[in-house]
N, C-alpha and C positions, 0 to 999 in steps of 0.2 A: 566514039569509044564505047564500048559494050560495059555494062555495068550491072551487075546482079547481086542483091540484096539476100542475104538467110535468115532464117531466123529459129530455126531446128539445129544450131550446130555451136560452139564456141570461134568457128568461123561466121564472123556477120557479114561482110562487102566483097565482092573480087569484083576489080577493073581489069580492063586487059585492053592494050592499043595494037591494035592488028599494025603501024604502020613499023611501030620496034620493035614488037611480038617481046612487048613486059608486062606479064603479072604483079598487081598490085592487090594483097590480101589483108585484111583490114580483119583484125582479130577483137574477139570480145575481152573487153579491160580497155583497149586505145592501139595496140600495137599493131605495125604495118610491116609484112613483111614483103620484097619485092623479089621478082626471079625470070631470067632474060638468058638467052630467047627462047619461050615458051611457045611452039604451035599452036594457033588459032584452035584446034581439035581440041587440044587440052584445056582450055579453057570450057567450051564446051560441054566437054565430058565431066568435070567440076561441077557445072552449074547442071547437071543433068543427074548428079551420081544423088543416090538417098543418103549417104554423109558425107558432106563436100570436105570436112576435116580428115575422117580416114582416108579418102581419094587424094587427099594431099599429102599424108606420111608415105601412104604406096607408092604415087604416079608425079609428086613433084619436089617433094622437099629434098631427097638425094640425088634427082636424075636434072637440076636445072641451077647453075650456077647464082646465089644470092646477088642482090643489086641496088643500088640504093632507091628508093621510092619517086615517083614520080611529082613533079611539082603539086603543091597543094593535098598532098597524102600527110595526116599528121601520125606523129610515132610519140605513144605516151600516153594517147585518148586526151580526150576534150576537157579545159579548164584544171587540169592538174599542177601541182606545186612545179614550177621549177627549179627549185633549190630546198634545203633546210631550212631556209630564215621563211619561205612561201608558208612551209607546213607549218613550222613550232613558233615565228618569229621569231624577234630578235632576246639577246639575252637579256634578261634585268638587268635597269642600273643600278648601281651600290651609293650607297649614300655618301 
């Protein structure tokens, strides 16, 4: 499965499985977006354009139906609160 790394973009990851032709784009903050079926090309052209974020408003975000992320793609970024009680804890006790 091809896999290429950015690091000039608020795109940082795109995977791409030639065998379901699904794009997995892996965004700066945690978020993962997924889009099926994408031509092997297009991936290509991504990892090849000098801003792989603009080449993806242009060339995939409207022309590639959304899809959910491929096993082991996280959505939310690494080690982030799951809930309110993760971030604030819990409420004080009263006495």
């Amino acid at each position: 499965m091809p896999i290429r790394e950015f690091t000039t973009s608020r795109l940082r990851k795109a995977n791409y499985d030639p065998a379901t032709r699904q794009l997995d784009l892996h965004w700066q903050g945690g978020n993962v977006t997924a889009y099926k079926p994408v031509p092997e090309e297009v991936f290509w052209r991504l990892c090849a354009a000098p801003n792989p974020a603009t080449y993806w408003e242009d060339r995939i975000a409207e022309e590639y139906p959304k899809v959910r992320p491929m096993a082991g793609a996280r959505q939310g970024g690494e080690g982030k609160p799951k809930d309110l009680k993760d971030l604030f804890g819990g409420l004080p006790e009263e006495d």
